[in-house]
DSSP file (Angstrom, degrees, kcal/mol; ACC not computed):
  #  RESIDUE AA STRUCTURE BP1 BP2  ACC     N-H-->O    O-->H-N    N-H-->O    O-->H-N    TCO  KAPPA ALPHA  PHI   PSI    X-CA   Y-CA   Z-CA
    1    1 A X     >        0   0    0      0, 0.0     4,-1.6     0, 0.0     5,-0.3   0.000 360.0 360.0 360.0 -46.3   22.9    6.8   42.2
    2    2 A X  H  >  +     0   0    0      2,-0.2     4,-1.6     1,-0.2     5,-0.0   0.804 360.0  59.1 -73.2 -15.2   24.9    6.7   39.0
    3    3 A X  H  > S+     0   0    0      1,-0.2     4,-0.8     2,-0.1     5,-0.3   0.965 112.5  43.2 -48.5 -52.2   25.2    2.8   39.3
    4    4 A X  H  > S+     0   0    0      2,-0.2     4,-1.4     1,-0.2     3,-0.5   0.708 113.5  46.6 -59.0 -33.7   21.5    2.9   39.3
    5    5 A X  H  X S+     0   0    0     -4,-1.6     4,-3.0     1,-0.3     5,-0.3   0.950 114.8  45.9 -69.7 -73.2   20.9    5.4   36.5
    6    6 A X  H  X S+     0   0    0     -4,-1.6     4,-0.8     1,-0.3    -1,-0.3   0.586 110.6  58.8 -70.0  -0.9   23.3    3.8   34.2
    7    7 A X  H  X S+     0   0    0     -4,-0.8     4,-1.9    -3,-0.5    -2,-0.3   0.768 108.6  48.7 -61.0 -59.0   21.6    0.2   35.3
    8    8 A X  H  X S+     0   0    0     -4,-1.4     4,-1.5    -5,-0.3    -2,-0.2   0.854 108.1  47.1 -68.8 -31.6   18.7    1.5   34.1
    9    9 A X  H  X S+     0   0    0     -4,-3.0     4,-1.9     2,-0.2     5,-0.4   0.976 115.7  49.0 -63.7 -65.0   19.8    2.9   30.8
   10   10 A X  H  X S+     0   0    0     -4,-0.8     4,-0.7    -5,-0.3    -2,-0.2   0.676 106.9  51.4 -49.6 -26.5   21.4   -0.2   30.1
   11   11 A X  H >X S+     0   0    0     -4,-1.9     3,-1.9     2,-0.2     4,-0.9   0.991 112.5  50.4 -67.8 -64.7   18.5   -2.4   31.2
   12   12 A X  H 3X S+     0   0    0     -4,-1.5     4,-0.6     1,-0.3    -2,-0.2   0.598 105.3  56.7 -50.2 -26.6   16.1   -0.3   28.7
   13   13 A X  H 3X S+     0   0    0     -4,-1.9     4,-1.0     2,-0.2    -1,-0.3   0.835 108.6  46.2 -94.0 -33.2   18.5   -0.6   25.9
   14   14 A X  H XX S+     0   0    0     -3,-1.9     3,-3.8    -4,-0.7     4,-0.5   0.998 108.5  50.5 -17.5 -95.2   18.2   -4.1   26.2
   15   15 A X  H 3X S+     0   0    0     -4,-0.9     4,-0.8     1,-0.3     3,-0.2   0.696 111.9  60.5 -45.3 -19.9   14.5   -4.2   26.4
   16   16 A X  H 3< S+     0   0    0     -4,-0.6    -1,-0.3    -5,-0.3     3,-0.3   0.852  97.3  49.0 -79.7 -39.4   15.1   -2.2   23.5
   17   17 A X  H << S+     0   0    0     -3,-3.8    -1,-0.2    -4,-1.0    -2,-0.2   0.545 108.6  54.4-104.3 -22.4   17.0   -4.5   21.3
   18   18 A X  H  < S+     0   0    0     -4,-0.5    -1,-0.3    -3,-0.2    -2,-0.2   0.714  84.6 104.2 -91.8 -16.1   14.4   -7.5   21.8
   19   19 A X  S  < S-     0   0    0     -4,-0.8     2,-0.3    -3,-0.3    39,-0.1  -0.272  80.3-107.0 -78.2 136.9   11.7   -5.4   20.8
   20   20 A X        -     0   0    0     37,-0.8     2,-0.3    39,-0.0    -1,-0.1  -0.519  36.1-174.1 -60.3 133.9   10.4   -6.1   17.2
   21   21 A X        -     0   0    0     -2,-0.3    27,-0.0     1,-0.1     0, 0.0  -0.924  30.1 -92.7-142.6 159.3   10.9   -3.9   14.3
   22   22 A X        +     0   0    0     -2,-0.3    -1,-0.1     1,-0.1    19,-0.1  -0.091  36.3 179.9 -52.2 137.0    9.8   -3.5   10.5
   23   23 A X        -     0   0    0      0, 0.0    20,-0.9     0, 0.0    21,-0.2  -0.240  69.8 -23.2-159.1  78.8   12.1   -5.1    8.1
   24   24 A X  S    S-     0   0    0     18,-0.2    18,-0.7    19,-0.2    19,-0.1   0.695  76.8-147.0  90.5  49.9   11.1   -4.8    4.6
   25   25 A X  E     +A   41   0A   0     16,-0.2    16,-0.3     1,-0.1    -1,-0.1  -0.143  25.3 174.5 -25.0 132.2    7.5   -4.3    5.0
   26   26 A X  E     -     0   0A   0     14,-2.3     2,-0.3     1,-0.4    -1,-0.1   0.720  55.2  -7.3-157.2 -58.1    5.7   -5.8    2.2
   27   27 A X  E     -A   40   0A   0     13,-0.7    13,-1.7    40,-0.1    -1,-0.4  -0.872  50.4-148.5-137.4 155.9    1.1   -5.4    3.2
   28   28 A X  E     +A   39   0A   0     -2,-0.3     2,-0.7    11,-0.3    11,-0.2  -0.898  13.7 179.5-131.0 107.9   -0.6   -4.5    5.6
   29   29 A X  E     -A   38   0A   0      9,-1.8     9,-1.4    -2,-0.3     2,-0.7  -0.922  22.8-135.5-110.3 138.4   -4.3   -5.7    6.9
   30   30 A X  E     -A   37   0A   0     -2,-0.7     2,-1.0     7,-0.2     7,-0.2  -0.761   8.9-149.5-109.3 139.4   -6.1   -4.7    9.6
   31   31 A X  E  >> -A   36   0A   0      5,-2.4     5,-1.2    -2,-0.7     4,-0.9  -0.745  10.8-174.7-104.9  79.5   -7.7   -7.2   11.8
   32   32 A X  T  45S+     0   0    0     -2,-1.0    -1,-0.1     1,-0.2     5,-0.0   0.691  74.5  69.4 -57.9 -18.8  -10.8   -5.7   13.3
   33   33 A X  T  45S+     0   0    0      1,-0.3    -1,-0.2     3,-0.1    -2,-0.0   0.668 119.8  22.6 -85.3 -30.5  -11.7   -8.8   15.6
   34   34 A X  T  45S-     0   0    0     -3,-0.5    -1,-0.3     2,-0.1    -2,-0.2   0.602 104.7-114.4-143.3  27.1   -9.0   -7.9   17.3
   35   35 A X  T  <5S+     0   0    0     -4,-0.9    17,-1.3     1,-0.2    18,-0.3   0.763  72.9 106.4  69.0  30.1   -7.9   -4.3   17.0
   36   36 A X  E   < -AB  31  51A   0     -5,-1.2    -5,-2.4    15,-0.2    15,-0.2  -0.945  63.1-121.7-139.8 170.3   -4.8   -4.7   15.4
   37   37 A X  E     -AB  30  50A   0     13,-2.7    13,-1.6    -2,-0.3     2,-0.4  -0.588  22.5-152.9 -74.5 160.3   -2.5   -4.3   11.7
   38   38 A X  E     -AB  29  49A   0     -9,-1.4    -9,-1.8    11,-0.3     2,-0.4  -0.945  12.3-165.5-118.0 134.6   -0.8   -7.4   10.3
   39   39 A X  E     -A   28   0A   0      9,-0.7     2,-0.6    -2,-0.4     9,-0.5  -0.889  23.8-128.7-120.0 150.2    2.2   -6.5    8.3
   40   40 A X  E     -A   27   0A   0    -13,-1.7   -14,-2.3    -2,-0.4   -13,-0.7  -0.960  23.2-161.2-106.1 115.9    3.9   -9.0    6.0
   41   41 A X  E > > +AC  25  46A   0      5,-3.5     5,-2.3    -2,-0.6     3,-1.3  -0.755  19.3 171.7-126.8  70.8    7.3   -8.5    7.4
   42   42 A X  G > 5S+     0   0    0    -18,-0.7     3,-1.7    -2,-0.4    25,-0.3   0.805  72.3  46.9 -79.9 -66.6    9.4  -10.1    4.0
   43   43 A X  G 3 5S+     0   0    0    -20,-0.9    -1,-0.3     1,-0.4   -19,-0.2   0.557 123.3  43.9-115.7  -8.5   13.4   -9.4    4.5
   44   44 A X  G < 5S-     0   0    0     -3,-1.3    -1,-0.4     2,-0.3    -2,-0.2   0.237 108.1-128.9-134.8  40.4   12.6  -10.9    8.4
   45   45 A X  T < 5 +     0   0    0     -3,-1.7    18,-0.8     1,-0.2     2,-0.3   0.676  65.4 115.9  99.9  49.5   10.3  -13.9    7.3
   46   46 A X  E   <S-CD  41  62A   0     -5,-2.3    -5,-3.5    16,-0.2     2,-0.4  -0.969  73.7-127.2-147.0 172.7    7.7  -13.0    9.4
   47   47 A X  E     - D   0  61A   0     14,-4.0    13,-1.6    -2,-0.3    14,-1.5  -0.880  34.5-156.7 -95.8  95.4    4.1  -11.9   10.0
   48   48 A X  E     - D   0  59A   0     -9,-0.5    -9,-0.7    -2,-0.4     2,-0.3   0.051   2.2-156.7 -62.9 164.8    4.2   -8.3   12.7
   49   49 A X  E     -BD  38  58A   0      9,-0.9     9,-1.1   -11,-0.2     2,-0.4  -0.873   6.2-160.3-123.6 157.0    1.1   -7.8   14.5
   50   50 A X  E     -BD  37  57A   0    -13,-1.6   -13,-2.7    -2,-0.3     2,-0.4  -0.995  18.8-133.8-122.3 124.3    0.9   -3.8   15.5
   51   51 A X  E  >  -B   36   0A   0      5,-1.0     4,-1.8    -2,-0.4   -15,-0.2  -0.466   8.6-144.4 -84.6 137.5   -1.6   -3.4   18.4
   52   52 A X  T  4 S+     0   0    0    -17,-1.3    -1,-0.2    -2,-0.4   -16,-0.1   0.868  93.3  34.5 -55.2 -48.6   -4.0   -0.5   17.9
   53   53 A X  T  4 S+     0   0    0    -18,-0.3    -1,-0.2     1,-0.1   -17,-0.1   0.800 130.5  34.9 -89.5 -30.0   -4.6    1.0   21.3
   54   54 A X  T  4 S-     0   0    0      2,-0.1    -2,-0.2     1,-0.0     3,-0.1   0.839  87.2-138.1-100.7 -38.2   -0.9    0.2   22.4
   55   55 A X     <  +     0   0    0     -4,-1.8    -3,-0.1     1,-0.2    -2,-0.0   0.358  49.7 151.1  86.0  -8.2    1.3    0.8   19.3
   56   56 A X        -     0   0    0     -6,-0.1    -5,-1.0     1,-0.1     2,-1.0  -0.166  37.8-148.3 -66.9 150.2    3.5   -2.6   20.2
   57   57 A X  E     +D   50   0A   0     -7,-0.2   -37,-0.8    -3,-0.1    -7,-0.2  -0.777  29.6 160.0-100.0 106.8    4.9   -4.3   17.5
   58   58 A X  E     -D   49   0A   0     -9,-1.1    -9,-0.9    -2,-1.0     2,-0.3  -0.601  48.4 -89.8 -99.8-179.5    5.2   -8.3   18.1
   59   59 A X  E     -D   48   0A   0      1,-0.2   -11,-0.2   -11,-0.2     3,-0.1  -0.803  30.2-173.3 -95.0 157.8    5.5  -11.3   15.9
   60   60 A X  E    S-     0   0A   0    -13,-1.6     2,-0.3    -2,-0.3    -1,-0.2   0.790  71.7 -33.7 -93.7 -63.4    1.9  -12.7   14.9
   61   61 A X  E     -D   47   0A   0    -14,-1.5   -14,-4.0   -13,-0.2    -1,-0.3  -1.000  63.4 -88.9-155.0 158.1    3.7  -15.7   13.3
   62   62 A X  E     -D   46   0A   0     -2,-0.3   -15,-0.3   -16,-0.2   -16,-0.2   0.044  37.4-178.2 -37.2 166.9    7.1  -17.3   11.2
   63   63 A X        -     0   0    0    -18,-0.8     4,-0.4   -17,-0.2   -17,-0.1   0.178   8.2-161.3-173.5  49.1    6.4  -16.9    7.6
   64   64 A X  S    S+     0   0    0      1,-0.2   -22,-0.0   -19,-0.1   -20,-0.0   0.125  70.9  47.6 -24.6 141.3    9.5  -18.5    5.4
   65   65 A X  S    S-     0   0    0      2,-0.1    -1,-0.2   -23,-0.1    17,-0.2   0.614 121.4 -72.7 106.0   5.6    9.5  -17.4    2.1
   66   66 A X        -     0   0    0    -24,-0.2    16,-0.8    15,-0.2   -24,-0.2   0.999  50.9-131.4  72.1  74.9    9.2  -13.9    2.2
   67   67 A X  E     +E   81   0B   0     -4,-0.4   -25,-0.3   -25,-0.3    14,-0.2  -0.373  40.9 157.4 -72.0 142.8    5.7  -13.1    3.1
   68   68 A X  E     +     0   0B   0     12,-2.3     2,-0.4     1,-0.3   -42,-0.1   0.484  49.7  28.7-116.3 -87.2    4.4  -10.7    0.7
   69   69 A X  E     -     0   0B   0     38,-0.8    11,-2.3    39,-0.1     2,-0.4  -0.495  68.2-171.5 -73.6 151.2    0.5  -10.1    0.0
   70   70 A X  E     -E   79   0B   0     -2,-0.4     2,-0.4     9,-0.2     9,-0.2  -0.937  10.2-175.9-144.4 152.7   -2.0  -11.0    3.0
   71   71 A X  E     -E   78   0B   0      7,-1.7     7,-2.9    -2,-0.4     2,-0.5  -0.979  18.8-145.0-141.5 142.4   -5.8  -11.3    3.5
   72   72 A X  E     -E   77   0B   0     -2,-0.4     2,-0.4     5,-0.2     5,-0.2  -0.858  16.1-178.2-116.5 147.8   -7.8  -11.9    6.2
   73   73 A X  E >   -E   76   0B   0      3,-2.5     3,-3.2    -2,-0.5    62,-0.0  -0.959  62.2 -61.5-126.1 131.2  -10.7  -13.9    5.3
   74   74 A X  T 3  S-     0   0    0     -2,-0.4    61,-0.1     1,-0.2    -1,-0.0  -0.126 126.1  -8.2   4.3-105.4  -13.2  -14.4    8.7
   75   75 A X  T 3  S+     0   0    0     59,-0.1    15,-2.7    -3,-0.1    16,-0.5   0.242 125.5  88.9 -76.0  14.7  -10.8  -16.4   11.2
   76   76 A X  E <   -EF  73  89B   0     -3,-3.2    -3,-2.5    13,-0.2     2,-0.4  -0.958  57.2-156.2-110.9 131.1   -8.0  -16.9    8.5
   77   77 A X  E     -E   72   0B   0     11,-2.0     2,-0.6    -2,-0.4    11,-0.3  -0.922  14.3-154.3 -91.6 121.6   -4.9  -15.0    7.3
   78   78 A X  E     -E   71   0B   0     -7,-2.9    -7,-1.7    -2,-0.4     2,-0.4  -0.911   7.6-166.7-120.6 136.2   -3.8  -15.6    4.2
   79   79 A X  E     -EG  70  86B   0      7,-4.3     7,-2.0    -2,-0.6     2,-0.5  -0.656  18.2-150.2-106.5 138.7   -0.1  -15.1    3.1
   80   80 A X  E     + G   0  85B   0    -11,-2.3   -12,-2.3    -2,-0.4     2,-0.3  -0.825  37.6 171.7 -97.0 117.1    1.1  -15.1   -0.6
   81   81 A X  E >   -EG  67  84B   0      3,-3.7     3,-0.9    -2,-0.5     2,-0.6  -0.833  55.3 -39.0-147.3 124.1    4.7  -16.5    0.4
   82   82 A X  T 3  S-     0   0    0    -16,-0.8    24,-1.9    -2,-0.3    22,-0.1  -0.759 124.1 -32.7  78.0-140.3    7.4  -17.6   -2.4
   83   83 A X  T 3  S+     0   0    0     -2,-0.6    18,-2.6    22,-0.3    20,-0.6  -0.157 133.1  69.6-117.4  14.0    5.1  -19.5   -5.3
   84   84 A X  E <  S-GH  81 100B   0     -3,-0.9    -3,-3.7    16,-0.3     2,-0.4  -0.913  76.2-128.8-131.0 169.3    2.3  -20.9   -2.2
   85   85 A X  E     -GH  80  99B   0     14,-1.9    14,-1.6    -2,-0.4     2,-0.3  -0.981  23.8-144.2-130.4 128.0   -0.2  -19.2    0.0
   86   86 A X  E     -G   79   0B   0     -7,-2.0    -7,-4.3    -2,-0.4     2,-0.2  -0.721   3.5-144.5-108.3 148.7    0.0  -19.9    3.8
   87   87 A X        +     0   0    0     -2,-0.3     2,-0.2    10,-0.2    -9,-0.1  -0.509  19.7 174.8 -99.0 158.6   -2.9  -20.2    6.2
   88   88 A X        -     0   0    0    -11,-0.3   -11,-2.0     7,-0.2     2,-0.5  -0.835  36.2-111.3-163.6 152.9   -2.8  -19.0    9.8
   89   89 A X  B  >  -F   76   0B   0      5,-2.3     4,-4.4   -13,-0.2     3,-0.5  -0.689  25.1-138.5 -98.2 138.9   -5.5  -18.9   12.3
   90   90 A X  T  4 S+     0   0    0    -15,-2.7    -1,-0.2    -2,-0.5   -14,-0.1   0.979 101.2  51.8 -66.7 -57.5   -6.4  -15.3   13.1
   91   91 A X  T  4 S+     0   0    0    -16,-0.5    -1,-0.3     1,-0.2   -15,-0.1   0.776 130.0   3.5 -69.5 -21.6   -6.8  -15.7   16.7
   92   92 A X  T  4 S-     0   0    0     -3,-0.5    -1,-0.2     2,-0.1    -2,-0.2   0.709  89.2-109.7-108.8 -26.5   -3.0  -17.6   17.3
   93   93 A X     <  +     0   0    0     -4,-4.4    -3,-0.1     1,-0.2    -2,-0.1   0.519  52.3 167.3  66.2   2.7   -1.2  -17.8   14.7
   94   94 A X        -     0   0    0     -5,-0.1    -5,-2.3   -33,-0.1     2,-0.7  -0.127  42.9-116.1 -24.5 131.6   -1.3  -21.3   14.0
   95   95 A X        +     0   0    0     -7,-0.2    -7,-0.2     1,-0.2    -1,-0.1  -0.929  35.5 176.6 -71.9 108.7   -0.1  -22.6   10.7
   96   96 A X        -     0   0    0     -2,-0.7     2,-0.3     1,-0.2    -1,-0.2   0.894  55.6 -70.9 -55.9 -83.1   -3.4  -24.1    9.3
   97   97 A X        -     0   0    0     -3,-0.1   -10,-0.2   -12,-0.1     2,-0.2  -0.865  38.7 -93.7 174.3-162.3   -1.7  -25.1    6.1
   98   98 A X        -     0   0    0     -2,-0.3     2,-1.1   -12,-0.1   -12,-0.2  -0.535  19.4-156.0-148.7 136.1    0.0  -24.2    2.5
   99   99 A X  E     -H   85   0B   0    -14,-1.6   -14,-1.9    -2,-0.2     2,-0.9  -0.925  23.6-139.9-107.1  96.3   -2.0  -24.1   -0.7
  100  100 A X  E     -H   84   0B   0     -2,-1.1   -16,-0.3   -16,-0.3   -14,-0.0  -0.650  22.3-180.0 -27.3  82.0    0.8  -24.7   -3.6
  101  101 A X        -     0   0    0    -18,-2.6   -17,-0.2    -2,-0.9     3,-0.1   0.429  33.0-125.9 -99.6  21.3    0.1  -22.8   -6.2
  102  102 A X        +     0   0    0    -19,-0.3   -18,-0.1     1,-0.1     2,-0.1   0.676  67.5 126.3  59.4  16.4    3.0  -23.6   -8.9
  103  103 A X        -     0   0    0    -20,-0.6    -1,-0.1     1,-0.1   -20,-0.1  -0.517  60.5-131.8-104.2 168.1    3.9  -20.1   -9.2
  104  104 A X  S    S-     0   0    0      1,-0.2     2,-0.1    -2,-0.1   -20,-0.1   0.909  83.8  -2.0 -67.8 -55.6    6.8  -18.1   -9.0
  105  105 A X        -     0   0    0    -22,-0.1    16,-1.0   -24,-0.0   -22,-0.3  -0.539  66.2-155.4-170.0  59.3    6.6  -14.9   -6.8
  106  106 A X  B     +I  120   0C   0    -24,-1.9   -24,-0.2    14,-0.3    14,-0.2  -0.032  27.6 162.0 -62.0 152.2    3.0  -14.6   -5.5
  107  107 A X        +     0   0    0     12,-0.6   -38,-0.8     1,-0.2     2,-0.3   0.401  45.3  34.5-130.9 -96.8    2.7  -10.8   -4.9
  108  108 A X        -     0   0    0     11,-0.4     2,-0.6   -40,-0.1    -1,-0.2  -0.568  67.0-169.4 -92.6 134.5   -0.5   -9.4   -4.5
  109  109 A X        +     0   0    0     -2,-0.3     2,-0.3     9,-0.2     9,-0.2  -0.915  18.2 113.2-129.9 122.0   -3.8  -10.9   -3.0
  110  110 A X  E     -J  117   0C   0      7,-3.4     7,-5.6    -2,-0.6     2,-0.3  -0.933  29.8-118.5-149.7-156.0   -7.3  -11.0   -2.3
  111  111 A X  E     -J  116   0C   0     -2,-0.3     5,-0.2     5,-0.2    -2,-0.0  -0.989  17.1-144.3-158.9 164.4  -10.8  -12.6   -2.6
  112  112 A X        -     0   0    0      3,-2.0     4,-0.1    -2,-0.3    -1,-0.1   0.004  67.3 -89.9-117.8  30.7  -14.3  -12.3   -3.7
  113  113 A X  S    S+     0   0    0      1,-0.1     3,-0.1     2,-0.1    -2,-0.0  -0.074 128.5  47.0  92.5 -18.5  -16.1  -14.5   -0.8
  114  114 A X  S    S+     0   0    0      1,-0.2     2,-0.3    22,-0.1    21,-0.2   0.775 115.0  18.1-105.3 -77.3  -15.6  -17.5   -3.0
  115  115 A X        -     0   0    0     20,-0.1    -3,-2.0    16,-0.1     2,-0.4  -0.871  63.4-125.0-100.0 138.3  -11.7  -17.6   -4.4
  116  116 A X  E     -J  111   0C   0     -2,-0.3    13,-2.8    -5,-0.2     2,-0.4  -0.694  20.0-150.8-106.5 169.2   -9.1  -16.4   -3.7
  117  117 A X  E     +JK 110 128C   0     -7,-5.6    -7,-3.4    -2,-0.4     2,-0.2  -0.896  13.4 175.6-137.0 149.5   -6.9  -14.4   -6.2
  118  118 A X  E     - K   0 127C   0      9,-2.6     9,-1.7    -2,-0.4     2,-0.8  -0.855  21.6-141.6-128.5 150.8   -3.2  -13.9   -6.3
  119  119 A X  E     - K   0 126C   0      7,-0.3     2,-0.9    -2,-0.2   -12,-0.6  -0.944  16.3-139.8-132.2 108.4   -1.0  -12.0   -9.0
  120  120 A X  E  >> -IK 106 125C   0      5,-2.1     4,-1.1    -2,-0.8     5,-0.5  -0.563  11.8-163.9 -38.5  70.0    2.6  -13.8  -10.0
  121  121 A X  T  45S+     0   0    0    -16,-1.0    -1,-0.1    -2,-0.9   -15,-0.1   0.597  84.7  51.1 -96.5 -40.6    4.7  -10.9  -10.2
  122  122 A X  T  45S+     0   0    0    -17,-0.2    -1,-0.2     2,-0.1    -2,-0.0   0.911 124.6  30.7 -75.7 -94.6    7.7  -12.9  -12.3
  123  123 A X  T  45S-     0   0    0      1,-0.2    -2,-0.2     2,-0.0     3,-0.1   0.482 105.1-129.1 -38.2 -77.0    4.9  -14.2  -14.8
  124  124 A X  T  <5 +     0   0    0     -4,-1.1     2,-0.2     1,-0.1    -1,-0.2   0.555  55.6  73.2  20.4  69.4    2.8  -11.9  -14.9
  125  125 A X  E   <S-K  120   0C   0     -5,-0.5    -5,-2.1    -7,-0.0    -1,-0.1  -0.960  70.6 -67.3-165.2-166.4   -0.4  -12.5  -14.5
  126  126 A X  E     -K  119   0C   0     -2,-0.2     2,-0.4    -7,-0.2    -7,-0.3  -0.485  33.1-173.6 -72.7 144.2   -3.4  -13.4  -12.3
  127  127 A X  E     -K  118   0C   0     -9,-1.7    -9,-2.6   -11,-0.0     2,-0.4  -0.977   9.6-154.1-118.9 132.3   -3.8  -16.8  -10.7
  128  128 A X  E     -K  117   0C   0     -2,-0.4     2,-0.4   -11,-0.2   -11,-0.2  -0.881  17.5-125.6 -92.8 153.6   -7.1  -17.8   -8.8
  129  129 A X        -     0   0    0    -13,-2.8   -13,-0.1    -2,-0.4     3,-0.1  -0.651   7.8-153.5 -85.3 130.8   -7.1  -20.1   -6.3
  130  130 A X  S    S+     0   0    0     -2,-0.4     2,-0.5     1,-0.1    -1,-0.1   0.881  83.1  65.8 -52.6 -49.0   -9.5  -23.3   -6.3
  131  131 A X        +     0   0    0    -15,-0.1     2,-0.6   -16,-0.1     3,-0.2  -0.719  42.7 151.0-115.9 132.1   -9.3  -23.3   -2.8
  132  132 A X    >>  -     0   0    0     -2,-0.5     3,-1.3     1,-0.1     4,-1.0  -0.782  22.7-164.7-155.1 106.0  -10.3  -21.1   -0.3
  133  133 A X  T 34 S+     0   0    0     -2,-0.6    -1,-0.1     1,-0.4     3,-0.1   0.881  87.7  27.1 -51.7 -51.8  -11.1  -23.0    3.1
  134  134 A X  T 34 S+     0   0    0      1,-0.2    -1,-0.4    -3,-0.2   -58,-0.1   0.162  99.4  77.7-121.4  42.1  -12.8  -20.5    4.6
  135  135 A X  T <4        0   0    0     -3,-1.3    -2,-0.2   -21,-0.2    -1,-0.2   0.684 360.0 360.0-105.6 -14.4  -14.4  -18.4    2.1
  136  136 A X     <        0   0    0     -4,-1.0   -22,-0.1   -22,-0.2    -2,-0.1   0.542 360.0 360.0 -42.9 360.0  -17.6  -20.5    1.0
């Protein structure tokens, strides 16, 4: 019985150790189409997803570069990471693909149905984006 016990502890601390966790949280959007947050999860280069009903934490997707601001624009995520803004397809996580924007230290983000807009945090100041795939 105490093999088993301590088997079991041991398994669970495992399972414990693969489980994802927050590591410099950065944004947050919540993703009604599927009932969950997206966190821009910077110091561990990734995007979290946190399920609503369940509370698990997963990855949604990679995200080199420190993801910082993110927006979801109908089926798209977009991530302010480094001086570019990464695409990802809402429903997978697919890399769709990376908008350059010459900037330093993209920060903050959103959009007005048309462009999107990004704030350089080293310069300081606003950039808009030309392109925004899926906001026309």
């Amino acid at each position: 019985m105490k093999k088993l016990l301590f088997s079991t502890l041991l398994s669970m601390c495992m399972l414990a150790s693969f489980a994802q966790s927050y590591n410099s949280p950065e944004s947050i959007e919540f993703d009604y189409a599927n009932n969950r947050w997206l966190i821009a999860n910077n110091s561990g280069n990734n995007i979290l997803a946190r399920n609503s009903a369940t509370g698990a934490v997963t990855v949604f997707a990679p995200c080199s570069g420190g993801p910082h601001g993110i927006e979801i624009v109908n089926d798209t995520l977009y991530v302010n990471a480094g001086g570019s803004i990464k695409l990802f397809n809402l429903n997978n996580g697919a890399a769709i693909a990376t908008i350059a924007m010459g900037a330093t230290f993209l920060n903050g983000l959103t959009h007005d149905n048309t462009y999107l807009y990004s704030t350089d945090f080293s310069a300081k100041k606003n950039i808009p984006s030309k392109h925004c795939y899926t906001c026309i």
